[in-house]
N, C-alpha and C positions, 0 to 999 in steps of 0.2 A: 514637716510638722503640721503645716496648715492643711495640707490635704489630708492626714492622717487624722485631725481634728473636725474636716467634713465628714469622714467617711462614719467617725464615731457618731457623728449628731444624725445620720442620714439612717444608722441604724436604729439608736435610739426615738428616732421619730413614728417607724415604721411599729415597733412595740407601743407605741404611746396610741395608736392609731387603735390597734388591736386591743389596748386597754377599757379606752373610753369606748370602741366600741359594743364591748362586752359589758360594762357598767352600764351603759344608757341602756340597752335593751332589758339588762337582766337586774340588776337591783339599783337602776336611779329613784324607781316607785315604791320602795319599802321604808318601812319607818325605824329601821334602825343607824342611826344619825350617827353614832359615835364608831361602831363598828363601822359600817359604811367608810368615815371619816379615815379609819385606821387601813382598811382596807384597800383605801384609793391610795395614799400614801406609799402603803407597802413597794405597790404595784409601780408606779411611776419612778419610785426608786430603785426597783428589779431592770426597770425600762433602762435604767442609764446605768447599770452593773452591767448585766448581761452582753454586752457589745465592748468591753475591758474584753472580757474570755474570748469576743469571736475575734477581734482584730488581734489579741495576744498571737494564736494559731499565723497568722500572716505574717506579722512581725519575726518570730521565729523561724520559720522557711525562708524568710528573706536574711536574715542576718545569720542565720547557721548555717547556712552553706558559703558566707562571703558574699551574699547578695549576689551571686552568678545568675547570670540570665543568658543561654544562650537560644537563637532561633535559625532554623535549618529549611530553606521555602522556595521551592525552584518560582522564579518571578516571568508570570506569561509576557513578555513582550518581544516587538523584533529584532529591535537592537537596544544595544547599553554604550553609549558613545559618549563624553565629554557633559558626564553626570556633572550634575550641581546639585547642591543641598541647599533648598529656602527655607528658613527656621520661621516654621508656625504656632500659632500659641493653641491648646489644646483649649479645647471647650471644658473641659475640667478647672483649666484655671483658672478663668473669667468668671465661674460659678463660684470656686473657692475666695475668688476677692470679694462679689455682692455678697458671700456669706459672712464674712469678715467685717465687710460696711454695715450688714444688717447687726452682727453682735456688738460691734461699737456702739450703733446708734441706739442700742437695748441699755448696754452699760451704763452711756450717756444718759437716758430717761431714768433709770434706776438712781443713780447719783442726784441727778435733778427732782426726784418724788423725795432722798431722803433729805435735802437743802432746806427742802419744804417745809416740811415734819420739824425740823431741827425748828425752823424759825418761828413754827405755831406754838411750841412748846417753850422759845425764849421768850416772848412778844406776848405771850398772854396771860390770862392774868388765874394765878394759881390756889388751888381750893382743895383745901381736904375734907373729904367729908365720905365716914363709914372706911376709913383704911380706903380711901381712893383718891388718886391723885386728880384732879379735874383741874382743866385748863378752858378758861373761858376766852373766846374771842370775838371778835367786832363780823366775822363774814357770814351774812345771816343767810346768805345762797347755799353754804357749805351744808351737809350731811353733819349730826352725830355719830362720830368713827373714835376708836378703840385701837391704840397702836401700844407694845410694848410697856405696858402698864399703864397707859397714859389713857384715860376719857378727854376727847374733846369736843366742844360744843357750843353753838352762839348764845351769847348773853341771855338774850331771848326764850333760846329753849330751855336754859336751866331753871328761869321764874316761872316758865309753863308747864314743861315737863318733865322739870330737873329728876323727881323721886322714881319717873320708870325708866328716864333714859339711863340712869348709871344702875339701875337692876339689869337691862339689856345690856350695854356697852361692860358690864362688870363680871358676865357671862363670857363675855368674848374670850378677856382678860385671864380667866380661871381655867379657861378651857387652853388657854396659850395658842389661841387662832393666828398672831402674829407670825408666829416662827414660822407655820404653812404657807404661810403668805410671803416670807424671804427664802424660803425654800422651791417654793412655785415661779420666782421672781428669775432663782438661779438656772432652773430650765427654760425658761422662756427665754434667757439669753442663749442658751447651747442650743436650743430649736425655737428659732425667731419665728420664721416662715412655715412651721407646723400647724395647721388648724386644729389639731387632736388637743395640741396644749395648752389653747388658747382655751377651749370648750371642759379641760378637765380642772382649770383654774376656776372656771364660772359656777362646776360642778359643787369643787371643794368651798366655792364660797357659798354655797346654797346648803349643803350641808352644815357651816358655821351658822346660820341663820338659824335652822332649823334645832338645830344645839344650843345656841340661844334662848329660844323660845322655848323650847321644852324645860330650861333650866329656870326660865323666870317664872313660867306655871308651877311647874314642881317650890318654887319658893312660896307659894301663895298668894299670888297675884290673879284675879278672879279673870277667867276666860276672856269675858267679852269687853271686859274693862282693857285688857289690854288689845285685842285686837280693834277696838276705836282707838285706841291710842298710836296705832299704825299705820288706821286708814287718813287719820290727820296726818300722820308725818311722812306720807307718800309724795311728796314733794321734795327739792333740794337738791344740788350737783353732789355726786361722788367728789370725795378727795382726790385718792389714790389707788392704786393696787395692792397697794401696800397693807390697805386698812378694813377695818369691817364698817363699812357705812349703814347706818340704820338702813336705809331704804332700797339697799342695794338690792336684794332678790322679789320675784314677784309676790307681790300681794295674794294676790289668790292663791297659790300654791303654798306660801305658808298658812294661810289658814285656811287652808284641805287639810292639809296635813296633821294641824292641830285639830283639827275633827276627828280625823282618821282613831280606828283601831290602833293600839299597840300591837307592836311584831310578833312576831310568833319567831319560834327556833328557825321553822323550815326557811322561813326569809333568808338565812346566811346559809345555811345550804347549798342557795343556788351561787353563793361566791365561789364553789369550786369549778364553775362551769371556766371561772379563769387561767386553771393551771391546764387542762389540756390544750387553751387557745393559745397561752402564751408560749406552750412546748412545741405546736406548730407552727408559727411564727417563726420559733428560733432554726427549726427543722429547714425551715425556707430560706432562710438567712444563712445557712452553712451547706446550701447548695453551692456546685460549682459554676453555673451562671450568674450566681450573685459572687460568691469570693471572686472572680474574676473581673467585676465591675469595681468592687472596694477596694481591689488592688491597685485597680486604673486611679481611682477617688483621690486614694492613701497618696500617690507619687506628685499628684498634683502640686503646684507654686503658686502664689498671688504672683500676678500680671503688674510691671510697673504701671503700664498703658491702659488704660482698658480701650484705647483704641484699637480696631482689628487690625495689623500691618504683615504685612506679606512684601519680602526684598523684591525689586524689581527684575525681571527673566534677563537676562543679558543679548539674546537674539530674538526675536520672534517667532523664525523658529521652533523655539524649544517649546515642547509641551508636558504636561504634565501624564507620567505613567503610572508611579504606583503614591498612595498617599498613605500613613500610617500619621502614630499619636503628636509627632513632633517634629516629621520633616518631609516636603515633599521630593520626590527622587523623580529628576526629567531628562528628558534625554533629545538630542539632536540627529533627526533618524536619516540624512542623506551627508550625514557628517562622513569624510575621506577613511576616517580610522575608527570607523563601526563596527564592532565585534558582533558578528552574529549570533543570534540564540536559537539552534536547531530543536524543534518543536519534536517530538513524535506523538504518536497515539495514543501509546501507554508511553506515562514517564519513566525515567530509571528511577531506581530507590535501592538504598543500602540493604544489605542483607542484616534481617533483625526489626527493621525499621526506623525510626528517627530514635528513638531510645538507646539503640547502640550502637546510635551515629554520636549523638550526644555525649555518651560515655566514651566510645573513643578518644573524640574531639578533650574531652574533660582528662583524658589521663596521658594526653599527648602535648597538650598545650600549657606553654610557662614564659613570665614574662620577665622580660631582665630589669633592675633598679631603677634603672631610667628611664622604664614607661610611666613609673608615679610619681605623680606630683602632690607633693604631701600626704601621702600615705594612701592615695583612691587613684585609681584606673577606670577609663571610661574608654572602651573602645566598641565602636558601631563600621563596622566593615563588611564589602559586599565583594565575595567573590564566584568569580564563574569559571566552571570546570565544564570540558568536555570528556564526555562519556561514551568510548570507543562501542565495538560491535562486542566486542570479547568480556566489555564491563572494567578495563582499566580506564583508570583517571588522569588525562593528560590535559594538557593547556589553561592553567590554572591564570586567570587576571585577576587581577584589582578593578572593580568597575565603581565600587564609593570605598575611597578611602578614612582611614584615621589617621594618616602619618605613617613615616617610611619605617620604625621600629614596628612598629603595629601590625602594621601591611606584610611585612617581611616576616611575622611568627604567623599570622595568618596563612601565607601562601606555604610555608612553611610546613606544616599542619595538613593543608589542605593537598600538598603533593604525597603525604605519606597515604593517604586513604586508601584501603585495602579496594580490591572489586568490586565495581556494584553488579547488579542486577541491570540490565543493561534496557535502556529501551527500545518499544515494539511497535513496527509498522508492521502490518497485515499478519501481523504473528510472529512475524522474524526478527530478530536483535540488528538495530538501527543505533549509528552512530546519534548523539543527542546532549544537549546543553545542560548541566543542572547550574544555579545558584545556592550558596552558603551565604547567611545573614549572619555574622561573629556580632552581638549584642551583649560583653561585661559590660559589669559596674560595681567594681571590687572596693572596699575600704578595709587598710590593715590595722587602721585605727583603734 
């Protein structure tokens, strides 16, 4: 479940990326604030849909067939003698835990900004004035910020600039800036380590600003009156993330923008330049180089350890031959009872290909009640067949087992193999080695 939880954040991050990048180039400079607003919105909520549907497709192939997986790989080496399996921890998983540590400590911050909030609004001292709730308090470092209906503000600035700050902070309010802001809060936990959603959170707060201000001018508030009254309160620590802080976005770039021309239509216009970036994006994302990395993502586990550990080799000896996701396979090559693997030129291969090798394998093979334990089957077995001149399949071993029921439908299976196509030295069919990888992972659950 954890790695099926990376794979969705690693998608949605990738569309977030493709978002902001299409916004900053193409309409971060127009002045329409609310559209804008709406539109970025939309977008970054399509970002965390759109990857439900792509991981849906995965989930289904894997659970509709029984979660079968099997893999058919003749394995180049000289010999296979007195295998061992060291259980490795995939780099997948290591990722999947800092991604885990990074959302907790999101959670954690999240909880700790609303602690906050709760305590300025118990602790301070409470004022109505004009249908608004105002909470005055003692920290005169803190910003005027706007949370959930609530205006709050130092003492100080309510006797200085009490009548604009709740014209500004009472915009915020109207406009329900807060909800964006526990909505932007909720992906920044599913994509911590995203720089896309970090920069479209900043985005969405500059457009709150700019919504702001055009709402306090449209009230009657004389242009330059208010923008001196900004350039004094360009001072003062942010709250939270949480909150619209007066001084939070650049100075200057609000008042450009309140200079600026009104929008024109063609400005949203160029918002469609997002739907054929986003339909590309997704197009690359339900490549087969990509579903086959998500699928590695998906099977992923948090690590107890995050130390790296690797069993110790039992001879010296041994070394390492083949490595895959989760187990190294070694072998001892001057060992007394070393099965040879006769190489040829051309390998042999099943007639049809591995597809109907696989369906064979798939309508040939059945396991009795007592290979499950609790209802799932997990068998990983390596067997090696020799492949005569004629393309019959004789001398079938066990070189990695699963256990002797396992081993025993394996070999089983694997003596019934019809003819291959036999392999070729210098053109001629050459006796020769192949390997069968048996990889279930059945649940009847």
């Amino acid at each position: 479940m954890a790695g099926i939880f990376l794979a969705y954040s690693l998608l949605a991050s990738t569309l977030l990326i493709v978002v902001w990048a299409v916004y900053k180039c193409v309409l971060a400079n127009t002045g329409c604030f609310r559209f804008n607003r709406i539109l970025l919105l939309s977008c970054i909520t399509l970002a965390f849909v759109f990857p439900i549907f792509i991981l849906n497709s995965f989930w289904v192939a894997d659970i509709m067939v029984n979660n079968i997986e099997i893999a058919f790989n003749p394995v180049e080496i000289a010999y296979i003698a007195n295998t061992v399996s060291e259980q490795i921890t995939p780099i997948w998983d290591y990722i999947v835990t800092l991604f885990l540590i990074g959302v907790i400590v999101m959670i954690l911050y999240f909880l700790v900004s609303l602690v906050r909030l709760a305590l300025f609004i118990l602790k301070g001292e409470h004022i109505k004035h004009d249908d608004c709730r105002i909470i005055l308090h003692r920290h005169n470092s803190v910003a005027p910020f706007a949370w959930c209906g609530y205006i709050m503000m130092p003492r100080r600035d309510w006797y200085e600039f009490g009548q604009m700050i709740v014209c500004h902070e009472k915009a915020h309010i109207e406009c329900r800036h807060w909800i964006d802001l526990l909505f932007m809060q909720a992906a920044i936990i599913i994509t911590w380590y995203c720089p896309a959603i970090w920069l479209l959170r900043n985005e969405l707060h500059t457009l709150h600003e700019y919504e702001a201000d055009s709402r306090v001018l449209a009230s009657g508030v004389k242009r330059e009156e208010y923008q001196m009254f900004l350039i004094k309160k360009t001072v003062g620590a942010r709250f939270a993330t949480l909150s619209n802080c007066l001084n939070h976005s650049s100075l200057k770039k609000r008042i450009t923008m309140m200079l600026s021309s009104k929008p024109t239509g063609k400005a949203r216009v160029r918002a469609f330049v997002m739907v054929p970036a986003m339909a590309l994006a997704l197009i690359g994302l339900a490549t087969p180089a990509v579903s086959a990395v998500i699928n590695e993502v998906s099977a992923a586990t948090p690590v107890e350890d995050l130390r790296y550990k690797i069993s110790e080799k039992s001879d010296s000896t041994i070394r390492v031959t083949e490595r895959n996701s989760d187990v190294v396979v070694t072998e001892k090559e001057d060992a007394a009872d070393a099965v040879p693997f006769i190489r040829t030129e051309t390998a042999p291969n099943f007639p049809g290909g591995k597809d109907k090798l696989i369906a064979f394998i798939n309508e040939n093979i059945s396991f009795p009640e007592n290979a499950y334990t609790n209802g799932s089957l997990d068998m990983d077995a390596v067997v090696q067949l020799t492949i005569a001149k004629d393309g019959v399949v004789k001398d079938a071993h066990i070189v990695k087992s699963s256990g002797k029921t396992l081993d025993t439908e394996a070999l089983r299976v694997a003596r019934m193999l019809p003819k291959f196509h036999p392999g070729l030295n210098g053109g001629l069919p050459a006796e020769s080695s192949y390997t069968l990888a048996f990889n279930y992972s059945i649940n009847k659950q």
